[in-house]
Biopython code that builds the backbone (N, CA, C, O; Angstrom):
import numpy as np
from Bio.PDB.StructureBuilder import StructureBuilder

atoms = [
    (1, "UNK", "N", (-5.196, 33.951, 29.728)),
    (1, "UNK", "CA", (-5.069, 33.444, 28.369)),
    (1, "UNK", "C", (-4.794, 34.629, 27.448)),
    (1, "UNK", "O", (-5.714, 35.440, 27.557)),
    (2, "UNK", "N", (-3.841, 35.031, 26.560)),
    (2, "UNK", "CA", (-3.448, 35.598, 25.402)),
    (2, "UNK", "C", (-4.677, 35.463, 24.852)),
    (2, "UNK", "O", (-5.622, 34.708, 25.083)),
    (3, "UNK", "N", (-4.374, 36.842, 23.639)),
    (3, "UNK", "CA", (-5.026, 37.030, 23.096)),
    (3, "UNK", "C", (-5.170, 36.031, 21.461)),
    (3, "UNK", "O", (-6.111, 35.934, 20.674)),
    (4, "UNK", "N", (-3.572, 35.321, 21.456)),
    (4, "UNK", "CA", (-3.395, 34.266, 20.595)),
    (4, "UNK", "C", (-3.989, 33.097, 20.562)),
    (4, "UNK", "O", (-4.475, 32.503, 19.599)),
    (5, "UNK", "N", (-3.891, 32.658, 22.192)),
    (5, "UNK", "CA", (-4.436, 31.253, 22.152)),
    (5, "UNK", "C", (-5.834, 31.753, 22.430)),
    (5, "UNK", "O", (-6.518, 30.983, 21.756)),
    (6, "UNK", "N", (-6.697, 32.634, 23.059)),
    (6, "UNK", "CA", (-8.110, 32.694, 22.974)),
    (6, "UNK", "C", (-8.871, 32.336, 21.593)),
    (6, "UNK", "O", (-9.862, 31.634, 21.390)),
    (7, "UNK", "N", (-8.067, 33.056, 20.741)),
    (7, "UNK", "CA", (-8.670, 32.941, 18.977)),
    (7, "UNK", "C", (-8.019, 32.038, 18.239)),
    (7, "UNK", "O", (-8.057, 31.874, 17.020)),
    (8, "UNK", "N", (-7.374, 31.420, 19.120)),
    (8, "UNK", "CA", (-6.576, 30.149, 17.798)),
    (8, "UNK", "C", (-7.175, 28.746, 17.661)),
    (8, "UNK", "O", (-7.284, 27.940, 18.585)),
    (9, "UNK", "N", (-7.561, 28.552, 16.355)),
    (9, "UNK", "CA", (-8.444, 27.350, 15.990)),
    (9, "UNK", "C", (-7.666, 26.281, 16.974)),
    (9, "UNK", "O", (-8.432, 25.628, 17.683)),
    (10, "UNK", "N", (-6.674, 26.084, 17.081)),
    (10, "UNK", "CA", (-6.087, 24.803, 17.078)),
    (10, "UNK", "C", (-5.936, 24.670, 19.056)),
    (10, "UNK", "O", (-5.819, 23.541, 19.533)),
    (11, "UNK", "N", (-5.958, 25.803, 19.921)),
    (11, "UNK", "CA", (-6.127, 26.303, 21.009)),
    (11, "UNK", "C", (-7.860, 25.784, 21.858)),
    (11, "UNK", "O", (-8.114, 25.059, 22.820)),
    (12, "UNK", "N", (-8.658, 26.527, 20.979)),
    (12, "UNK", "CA", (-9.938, 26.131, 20.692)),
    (12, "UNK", "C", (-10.118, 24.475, 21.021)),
    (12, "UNK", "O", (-10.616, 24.193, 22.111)),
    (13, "UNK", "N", (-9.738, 23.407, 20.136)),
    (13, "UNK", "CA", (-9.380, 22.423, 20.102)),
    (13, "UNK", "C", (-8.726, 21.435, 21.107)),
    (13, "UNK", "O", (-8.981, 20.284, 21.460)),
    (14, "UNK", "N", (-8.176, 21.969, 21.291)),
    (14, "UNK", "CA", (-6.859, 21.604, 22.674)),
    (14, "UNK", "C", (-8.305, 21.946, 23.647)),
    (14, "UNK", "O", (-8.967, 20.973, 24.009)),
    (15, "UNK", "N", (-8.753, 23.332, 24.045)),
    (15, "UNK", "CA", (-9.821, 23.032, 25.155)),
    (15, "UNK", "C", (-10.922, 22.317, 25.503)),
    (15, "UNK", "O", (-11.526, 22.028, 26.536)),
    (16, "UNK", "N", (-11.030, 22.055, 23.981)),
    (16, "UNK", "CA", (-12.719, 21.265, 24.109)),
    (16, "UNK", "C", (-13.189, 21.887, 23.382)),
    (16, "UNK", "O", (-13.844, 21.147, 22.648)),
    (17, "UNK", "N", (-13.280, 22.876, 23.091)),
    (17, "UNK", "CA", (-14.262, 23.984, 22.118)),
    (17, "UNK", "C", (-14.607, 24.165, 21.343)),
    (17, "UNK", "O", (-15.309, 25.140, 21.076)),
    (18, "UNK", "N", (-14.130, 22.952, 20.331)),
    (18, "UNK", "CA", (-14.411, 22.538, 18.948)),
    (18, "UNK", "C", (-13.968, 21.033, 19.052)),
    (18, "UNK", "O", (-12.967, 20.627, 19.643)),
    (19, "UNK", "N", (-15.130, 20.086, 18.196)),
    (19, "UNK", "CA", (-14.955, 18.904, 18.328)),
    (19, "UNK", "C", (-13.880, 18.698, 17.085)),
    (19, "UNK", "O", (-13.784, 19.347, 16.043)),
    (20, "UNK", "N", (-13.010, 17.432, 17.613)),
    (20, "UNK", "CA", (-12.170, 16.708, 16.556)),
    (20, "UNK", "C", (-12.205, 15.525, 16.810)),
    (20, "UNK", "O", (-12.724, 15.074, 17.832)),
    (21, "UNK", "N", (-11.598, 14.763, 15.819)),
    (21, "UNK", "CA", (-11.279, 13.410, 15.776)),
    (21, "UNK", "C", (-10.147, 13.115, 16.427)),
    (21, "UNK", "O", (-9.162, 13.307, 15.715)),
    (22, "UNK", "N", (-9.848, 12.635, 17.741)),
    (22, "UNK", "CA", (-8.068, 12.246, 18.226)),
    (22, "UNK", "C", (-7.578, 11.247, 17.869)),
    (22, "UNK", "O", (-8.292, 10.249, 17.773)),
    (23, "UNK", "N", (-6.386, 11.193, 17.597)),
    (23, "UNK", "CA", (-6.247, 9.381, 17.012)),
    (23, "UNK", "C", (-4.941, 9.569, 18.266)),
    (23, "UNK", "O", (-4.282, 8.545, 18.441)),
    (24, "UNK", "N", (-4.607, 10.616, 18.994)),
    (24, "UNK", "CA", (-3.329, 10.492, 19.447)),
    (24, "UNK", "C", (-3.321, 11.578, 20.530)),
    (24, "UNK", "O", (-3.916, 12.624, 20.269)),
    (25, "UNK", "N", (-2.693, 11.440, 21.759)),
    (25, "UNK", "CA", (-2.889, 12.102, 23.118)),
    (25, "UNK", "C", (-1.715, 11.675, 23.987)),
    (25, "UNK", "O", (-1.630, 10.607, 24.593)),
    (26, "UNK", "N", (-0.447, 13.071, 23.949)),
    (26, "UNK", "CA", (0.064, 12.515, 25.237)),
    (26, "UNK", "C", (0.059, 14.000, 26.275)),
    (26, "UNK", "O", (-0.791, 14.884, 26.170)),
    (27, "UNK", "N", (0.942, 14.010, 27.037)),
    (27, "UNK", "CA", (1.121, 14.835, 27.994)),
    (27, "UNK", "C", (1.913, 16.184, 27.082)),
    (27, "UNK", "O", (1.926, 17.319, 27.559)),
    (28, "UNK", "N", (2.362, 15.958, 26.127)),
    (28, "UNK", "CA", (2.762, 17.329, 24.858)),
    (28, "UNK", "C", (2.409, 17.537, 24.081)),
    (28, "UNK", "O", (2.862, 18.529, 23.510)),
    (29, "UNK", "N", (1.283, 16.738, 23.430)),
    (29, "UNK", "CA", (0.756, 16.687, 21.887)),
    (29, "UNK", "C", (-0.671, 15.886, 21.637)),
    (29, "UNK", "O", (-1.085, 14.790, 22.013)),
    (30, "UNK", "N", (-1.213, 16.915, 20.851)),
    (30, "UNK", "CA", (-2.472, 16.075, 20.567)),
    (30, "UNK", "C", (-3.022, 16.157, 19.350)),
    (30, "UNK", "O", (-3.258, 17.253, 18.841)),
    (31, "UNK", "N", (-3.299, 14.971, 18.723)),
    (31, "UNK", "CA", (-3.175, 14.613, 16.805)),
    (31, "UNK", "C", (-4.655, 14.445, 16.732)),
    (31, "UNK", "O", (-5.427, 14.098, 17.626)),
    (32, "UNK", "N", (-4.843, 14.684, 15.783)),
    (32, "UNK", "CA", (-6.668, 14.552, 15.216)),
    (32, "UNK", "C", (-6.422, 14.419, 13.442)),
    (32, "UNK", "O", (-5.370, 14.520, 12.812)),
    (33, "UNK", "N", (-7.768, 14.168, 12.968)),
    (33, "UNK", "CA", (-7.894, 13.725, 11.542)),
    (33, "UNK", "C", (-7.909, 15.032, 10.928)),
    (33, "UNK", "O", (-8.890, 15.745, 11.135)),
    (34, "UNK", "N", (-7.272, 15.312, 10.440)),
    (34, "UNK", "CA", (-7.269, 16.646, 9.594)),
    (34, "UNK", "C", (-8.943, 16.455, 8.525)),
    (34, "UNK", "O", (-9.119, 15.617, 7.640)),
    (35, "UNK", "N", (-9.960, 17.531, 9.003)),
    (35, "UNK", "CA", (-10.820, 18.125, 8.093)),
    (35, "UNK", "C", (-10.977, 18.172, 6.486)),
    (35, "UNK", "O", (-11.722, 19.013, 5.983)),
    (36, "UNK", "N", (-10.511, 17.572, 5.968)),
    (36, "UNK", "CA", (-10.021, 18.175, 4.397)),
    (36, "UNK", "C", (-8.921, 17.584, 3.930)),
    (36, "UNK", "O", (-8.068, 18.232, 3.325)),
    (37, "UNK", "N", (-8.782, 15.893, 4.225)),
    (37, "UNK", "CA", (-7.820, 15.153, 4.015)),
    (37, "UNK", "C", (-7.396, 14.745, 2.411)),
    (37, "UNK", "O", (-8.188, 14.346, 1.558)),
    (38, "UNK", "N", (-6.325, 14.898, 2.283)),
    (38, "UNK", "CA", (-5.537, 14.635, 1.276)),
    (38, "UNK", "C", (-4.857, 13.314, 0.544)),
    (38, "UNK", "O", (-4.218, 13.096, -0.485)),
    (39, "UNK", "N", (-5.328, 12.615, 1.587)),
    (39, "UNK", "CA", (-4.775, 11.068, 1.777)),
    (39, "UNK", "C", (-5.626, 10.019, 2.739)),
    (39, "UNK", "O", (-6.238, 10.404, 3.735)),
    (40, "UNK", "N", (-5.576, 8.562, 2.275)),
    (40, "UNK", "CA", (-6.269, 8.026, 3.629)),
    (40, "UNK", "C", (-5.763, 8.677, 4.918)),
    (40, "UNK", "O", (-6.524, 9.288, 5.669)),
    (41, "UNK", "N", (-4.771, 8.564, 5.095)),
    (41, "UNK", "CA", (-4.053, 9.345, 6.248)),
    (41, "UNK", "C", (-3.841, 10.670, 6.436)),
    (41, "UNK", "O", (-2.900, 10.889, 5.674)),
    (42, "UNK", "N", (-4.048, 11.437, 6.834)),
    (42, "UNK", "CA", (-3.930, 12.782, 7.201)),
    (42, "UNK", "C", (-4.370, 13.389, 8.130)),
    (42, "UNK", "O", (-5.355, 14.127, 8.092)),
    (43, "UNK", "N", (-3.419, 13.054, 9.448)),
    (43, "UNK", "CA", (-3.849, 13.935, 10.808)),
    (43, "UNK", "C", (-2.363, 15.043, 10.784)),
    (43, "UNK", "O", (-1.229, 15.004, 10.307)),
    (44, "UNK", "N", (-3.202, 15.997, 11.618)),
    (44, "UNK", "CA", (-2.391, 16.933, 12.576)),
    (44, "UNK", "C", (-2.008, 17.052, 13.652)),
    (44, "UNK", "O", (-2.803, 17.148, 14.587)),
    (45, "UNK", "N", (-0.361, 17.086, 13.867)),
    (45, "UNK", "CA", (-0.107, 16.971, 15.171)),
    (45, "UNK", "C", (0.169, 18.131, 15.568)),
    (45, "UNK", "O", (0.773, 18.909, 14.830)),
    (46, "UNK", "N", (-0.258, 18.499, 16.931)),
    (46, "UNK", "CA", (0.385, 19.782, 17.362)),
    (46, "UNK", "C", (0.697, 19.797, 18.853)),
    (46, "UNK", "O", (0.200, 19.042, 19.689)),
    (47, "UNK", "N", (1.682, 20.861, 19.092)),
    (47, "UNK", "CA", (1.919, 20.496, 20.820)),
    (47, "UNK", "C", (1.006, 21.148, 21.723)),
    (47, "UNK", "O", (0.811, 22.329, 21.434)),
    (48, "UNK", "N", (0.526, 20.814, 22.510)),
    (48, "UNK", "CA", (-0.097, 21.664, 23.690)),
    (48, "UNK", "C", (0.419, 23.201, 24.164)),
    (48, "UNK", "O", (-0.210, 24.027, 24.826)),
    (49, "UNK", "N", (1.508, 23.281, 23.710)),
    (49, "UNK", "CA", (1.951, 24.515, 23.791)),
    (49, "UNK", "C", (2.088, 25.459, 22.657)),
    (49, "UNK", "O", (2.860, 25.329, 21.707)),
    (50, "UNK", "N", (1.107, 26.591, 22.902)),
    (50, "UNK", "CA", (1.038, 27.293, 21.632)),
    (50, "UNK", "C", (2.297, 28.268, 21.220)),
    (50, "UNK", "O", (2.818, 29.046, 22.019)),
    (51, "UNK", "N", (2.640, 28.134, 20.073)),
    (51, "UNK", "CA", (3.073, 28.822, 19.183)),
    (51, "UNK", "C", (3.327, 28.600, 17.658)),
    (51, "UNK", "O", (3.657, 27.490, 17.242)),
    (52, "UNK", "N", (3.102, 30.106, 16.501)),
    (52, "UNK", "CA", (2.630, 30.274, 15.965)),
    (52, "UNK", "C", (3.440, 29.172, 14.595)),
    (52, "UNK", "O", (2.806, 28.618, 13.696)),
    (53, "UNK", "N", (4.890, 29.104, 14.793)),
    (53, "UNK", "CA", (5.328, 28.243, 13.546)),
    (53, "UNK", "C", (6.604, 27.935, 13.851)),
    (53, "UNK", "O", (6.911, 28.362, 14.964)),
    (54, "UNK", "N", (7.476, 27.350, 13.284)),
    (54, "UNK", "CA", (8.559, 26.869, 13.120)),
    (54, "UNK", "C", (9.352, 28.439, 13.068)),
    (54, "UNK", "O", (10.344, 28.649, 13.766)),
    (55, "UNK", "N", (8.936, 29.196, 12.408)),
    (55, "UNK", "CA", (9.431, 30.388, 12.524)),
    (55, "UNK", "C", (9.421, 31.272, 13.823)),
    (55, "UNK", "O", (10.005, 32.341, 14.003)),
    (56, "UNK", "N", (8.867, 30.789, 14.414)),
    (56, "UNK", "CA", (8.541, 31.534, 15.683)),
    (56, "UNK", "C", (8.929, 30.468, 16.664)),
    (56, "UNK", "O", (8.054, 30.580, 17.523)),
    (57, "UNK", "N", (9.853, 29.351, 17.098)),
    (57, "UNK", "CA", (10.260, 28.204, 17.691)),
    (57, "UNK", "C", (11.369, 28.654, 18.078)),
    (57, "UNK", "O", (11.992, 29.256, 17.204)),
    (58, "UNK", "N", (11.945, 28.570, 19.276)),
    (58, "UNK", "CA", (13.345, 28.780, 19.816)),
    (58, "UNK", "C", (13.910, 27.391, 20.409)),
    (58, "UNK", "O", (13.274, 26.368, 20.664)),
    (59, "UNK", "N", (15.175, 27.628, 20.541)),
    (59, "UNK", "CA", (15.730, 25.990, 21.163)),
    (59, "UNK", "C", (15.298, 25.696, 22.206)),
    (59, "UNK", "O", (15.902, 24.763, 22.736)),
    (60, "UNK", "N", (14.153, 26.266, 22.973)),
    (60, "UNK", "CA", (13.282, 25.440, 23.664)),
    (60, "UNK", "C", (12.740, 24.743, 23.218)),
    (60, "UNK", "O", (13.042, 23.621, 23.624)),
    (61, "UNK", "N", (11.487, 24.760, 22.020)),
    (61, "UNK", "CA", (10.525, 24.199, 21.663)),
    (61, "UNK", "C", (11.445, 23.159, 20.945)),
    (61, "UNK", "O", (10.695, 22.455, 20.269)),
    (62, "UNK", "N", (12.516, 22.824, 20.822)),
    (62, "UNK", "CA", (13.380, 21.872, 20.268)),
    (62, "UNK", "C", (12.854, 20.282, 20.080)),
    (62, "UNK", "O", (12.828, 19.502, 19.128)),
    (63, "UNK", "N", (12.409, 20.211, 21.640)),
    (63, "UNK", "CA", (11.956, 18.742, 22.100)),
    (63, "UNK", "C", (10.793, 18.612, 21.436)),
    (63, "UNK", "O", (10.612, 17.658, 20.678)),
    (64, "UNK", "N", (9.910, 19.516, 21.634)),
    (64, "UNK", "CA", (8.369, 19.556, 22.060)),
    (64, "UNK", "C", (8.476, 19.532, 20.250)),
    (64, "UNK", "O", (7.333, 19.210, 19.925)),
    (65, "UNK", "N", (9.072, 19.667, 19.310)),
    (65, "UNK", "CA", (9.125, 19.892, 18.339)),
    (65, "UNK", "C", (9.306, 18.310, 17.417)),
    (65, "UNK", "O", (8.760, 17.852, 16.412)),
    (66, "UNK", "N", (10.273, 17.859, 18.282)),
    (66, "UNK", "CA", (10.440, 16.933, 18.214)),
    (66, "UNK", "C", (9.509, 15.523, 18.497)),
    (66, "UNK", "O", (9.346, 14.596, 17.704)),
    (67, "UNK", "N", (9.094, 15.621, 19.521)),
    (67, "UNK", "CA", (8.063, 15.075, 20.000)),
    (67, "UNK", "C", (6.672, 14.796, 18.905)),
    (67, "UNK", "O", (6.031, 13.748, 18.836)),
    (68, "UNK", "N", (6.445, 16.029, 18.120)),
    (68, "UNK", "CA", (5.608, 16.042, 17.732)),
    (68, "UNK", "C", (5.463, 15.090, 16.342)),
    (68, "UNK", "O", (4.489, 14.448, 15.950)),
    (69, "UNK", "N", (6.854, 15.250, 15.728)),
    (69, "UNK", "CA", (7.378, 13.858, 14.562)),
    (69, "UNK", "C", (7.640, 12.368, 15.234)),
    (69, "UNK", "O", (7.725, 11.327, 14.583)),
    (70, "UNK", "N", (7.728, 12.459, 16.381)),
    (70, "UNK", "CA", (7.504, 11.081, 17.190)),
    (70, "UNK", "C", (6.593, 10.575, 17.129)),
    (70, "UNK", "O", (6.588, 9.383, 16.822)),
    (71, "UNK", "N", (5.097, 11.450, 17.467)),
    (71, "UNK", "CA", (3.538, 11.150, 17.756)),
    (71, "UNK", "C", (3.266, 10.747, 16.059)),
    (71, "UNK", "O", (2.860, 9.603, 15.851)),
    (72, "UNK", "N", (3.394, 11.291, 15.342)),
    (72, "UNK", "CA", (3.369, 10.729, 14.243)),
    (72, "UNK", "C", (3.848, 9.396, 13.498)),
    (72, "UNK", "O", (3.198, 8.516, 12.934)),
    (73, "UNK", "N", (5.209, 9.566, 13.698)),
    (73, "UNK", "CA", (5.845, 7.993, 13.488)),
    (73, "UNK", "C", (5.182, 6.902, 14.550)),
    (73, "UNK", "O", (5.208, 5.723, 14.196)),
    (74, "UNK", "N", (4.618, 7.216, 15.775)),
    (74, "UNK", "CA", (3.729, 5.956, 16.308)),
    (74, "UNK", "C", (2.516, 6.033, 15.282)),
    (74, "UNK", "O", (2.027, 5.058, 14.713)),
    (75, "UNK", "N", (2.087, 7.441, 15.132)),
    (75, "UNK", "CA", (0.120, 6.986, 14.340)),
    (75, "UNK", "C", (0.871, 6.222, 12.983)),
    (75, "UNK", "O", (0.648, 5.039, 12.729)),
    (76, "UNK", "N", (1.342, 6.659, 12.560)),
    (76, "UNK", "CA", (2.299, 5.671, 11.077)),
    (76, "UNK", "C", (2.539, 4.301, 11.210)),
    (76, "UNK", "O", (2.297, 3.493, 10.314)),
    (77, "UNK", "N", (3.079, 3.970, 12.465)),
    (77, "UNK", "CA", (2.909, 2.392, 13.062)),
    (77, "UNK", "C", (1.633, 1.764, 12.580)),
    (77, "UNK", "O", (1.415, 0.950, 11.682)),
    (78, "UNK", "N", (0.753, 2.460, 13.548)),
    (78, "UNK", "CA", (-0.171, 2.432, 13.882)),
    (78, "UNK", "C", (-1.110, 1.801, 12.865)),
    (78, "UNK", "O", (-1.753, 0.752, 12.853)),
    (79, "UNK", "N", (-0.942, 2.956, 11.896)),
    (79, "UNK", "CA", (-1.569, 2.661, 10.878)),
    (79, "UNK", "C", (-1.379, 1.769, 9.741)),
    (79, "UNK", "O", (-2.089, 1.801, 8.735)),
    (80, "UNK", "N", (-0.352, 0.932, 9.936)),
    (80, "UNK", "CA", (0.686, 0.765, 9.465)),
    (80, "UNK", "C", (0.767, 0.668, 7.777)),
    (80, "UNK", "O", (0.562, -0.278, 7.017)),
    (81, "UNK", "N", (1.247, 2.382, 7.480)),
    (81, "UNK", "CA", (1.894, 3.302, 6.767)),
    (81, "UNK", "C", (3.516, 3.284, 6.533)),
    (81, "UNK", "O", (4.058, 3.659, 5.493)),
    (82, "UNK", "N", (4.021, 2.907, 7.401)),
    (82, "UNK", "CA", (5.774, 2.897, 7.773)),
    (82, "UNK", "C", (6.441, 2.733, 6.378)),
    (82, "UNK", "O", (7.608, 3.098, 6.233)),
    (83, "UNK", "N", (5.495, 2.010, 4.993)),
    (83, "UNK", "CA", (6.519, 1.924, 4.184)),
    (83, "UNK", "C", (6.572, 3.157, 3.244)),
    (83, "UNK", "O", (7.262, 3.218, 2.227)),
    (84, "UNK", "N", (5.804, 4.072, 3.687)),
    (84, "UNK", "CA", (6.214, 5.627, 3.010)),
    (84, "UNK", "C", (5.084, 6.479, 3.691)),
    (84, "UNK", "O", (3.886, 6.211, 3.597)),
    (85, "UNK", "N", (5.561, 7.440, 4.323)),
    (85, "UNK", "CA", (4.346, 9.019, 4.767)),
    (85, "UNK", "C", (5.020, 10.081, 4.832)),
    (85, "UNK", "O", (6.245, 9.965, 4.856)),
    (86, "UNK", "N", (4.504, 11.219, 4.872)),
    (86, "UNK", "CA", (5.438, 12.186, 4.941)),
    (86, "UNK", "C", (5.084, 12.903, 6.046)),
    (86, "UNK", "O", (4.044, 12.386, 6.453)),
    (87, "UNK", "N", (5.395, 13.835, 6.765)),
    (87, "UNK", "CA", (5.488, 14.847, 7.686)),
    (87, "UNK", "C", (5.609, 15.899, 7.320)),
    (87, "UNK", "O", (6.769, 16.094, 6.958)),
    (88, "UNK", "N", (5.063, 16.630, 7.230)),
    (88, "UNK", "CA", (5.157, 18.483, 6.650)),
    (88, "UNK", "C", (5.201, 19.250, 7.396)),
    (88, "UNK", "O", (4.350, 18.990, 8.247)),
    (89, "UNK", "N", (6.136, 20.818, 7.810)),
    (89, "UNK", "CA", (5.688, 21.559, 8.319)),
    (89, "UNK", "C", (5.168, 22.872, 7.498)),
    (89, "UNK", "O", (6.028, 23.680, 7.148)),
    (90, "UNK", "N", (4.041, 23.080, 7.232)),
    (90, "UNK", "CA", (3.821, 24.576, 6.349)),
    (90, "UNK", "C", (4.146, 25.394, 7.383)),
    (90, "UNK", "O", (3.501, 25.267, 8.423)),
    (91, "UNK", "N", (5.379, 26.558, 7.291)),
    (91, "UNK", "CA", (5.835, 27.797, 7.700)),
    (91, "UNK", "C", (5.073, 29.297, 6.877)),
    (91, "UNK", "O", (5.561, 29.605, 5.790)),
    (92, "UNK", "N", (4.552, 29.685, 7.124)),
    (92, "UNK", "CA", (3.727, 30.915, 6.984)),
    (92, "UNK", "C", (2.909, 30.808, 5.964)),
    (92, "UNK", "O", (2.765, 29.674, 5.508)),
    (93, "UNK", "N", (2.156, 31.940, 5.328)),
    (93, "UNK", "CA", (1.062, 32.061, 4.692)),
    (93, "UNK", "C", (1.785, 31.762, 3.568)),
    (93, "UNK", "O", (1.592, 30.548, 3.639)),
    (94, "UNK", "N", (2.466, 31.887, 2.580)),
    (94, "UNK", "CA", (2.993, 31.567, 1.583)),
    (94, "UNK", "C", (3.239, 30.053, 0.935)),
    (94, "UNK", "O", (3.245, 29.655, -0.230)),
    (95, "UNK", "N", (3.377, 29.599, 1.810)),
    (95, "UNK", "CA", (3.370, 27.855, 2.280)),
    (95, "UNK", "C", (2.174, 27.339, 2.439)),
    (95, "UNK", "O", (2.085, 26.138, 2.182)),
    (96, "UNK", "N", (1.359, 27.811, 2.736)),
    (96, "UNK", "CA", (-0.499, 26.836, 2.651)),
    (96, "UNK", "C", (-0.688, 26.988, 3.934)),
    (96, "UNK", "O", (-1.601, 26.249, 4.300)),
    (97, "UNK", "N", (-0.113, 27.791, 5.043)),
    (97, "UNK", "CA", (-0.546, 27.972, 6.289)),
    (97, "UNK", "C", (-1.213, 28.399, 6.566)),
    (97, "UNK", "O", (-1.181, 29.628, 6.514)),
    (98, "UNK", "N", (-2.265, 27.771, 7.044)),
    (98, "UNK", "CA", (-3.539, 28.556, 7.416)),
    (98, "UNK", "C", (-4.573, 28.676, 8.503)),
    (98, "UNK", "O", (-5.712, 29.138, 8.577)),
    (99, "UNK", "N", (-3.287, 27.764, 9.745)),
    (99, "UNK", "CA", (-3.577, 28.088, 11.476)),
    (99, "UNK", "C", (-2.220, 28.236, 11.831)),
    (99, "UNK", "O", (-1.272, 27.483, 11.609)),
    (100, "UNK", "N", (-2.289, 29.748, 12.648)),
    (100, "UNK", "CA", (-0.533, 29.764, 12.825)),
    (100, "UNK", "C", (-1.104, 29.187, 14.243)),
    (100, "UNK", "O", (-1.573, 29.807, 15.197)),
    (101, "UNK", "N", (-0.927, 27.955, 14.076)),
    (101, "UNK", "CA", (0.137, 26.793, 15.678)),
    (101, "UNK", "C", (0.325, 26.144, 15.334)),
    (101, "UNK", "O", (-0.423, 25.382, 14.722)),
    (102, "UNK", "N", (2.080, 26.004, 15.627)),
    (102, "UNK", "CA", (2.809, 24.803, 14.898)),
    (102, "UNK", "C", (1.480, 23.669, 14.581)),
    (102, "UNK", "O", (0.543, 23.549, 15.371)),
    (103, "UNK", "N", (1.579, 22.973, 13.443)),
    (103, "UNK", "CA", (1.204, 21.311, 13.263)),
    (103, "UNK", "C", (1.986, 20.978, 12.539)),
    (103, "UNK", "O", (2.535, 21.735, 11.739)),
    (104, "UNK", "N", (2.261, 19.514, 12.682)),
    (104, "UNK", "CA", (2.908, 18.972, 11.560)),
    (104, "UNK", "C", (1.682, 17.722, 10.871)),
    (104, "UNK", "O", (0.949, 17.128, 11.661)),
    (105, "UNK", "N", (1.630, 17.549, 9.908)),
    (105, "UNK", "CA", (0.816, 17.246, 9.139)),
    (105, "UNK", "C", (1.270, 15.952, 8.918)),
    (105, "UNK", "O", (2.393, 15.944, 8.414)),
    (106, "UNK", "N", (0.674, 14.595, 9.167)),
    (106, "UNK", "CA", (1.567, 13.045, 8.905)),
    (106, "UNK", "C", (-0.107, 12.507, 7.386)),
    (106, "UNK", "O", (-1.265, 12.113, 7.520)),
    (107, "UNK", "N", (0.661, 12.786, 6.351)),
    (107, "UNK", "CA", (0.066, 12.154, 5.322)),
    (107, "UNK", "C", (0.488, 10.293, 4.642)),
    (107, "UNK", "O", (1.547, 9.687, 4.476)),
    (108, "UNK", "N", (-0.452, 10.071, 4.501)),
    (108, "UNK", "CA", (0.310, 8.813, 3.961)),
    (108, "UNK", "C", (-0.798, 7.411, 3.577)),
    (108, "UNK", "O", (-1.929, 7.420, 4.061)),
    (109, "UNK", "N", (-0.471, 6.578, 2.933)),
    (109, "UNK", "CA", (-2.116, 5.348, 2.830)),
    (109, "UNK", "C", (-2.053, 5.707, 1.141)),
    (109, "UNK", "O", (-2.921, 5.515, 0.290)),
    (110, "UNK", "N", (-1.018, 6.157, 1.036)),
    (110, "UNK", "CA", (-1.192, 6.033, -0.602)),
    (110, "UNK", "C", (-0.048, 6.634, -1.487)),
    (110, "UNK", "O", (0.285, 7.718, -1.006)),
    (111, "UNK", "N", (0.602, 6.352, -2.495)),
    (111, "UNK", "CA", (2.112, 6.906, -2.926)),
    (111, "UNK", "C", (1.916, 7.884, -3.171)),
    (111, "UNK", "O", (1.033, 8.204, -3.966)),
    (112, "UNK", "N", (2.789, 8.821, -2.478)),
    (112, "UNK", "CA", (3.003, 10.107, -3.157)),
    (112, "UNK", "C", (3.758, 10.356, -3.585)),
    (112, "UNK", "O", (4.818, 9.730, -3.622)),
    (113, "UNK", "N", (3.376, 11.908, -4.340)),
    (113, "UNK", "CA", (4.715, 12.088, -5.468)),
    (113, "UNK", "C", (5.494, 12.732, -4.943)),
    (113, "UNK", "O", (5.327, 13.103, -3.781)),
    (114, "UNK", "N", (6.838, 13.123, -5.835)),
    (114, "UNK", "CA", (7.632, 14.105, -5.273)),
    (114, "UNK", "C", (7.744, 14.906, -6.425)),
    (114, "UNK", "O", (7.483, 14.207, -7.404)),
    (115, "UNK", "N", (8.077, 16.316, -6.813)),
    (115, "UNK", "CA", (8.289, 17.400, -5.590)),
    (115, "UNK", "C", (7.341, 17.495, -5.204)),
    (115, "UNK", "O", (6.809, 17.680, -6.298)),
    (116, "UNK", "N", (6.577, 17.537, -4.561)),
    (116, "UNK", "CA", (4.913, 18.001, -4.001)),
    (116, "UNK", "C", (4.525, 19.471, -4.561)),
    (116, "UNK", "O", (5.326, 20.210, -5.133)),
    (117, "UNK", "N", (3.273, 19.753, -4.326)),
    (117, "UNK", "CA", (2.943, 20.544, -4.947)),
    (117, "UNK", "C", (3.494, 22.190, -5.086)),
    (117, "UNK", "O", (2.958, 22.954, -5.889)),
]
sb = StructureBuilder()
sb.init_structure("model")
sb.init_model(0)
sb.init_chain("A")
sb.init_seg("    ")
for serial, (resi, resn, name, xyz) in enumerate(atoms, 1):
    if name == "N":
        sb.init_residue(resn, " ", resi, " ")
    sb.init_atom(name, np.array(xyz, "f"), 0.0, 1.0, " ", f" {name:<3s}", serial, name[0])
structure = sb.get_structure()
């Protein structure tokens, strides 16, 4: 194990090592209730495979990237949210990032505004 994924909250998580809420589990991705929600809705999706951001993603992680706005549009079903949520990716510290492994963030259960903050 790297020295990345040993110390990465979201790594942590993925092992067991910190409890979360899952609303969502496949064989690439695993979504939980985001801590400090912003909306009725607000989980994080992230892939099982660590890395640190969209900035750091090569046309491999293409799918797995992809995948991860999939797992969302089912919890959006799910929840059924479908008639507006958003998907975010915060890219570095400047942006509100504040676990570098990819997540994408599926907010929604209530109108939001635009431009966001």
């Amino acid at each position: 194990m790297s020295d990345a994924t040993s110390s990465c909250l979201f790594c942590r998580i993925l092992r067991g090592e910190i409890p979360s809420r899952k609303v969502y589990e496949d064989d690439y991705v695993y979504a939980f209730e985001d801590i400090d929600p912003k909306a009725p809705t607000h989980v994080l999706v992230i892939p099982k495979k660590h890395f640190s951001g969209l900035n750091h993603a090569t046309g491999q992680d293409a799918e797995l990237i992809g995948r991860c706005h999939l797992a969302a549009a089912e919890i959006a079903r799910q929840r059924d949210i479908e008639k507006g949520y958003r998907t975010v990716l915060n890219v570095g510290p400047e942006s509100g990032q504040s676990v570098f492994h990819l997540h994408v963030h599926l907010i929604g259960g209530r109108k939001l505004a635009w431009p966001p903050g």
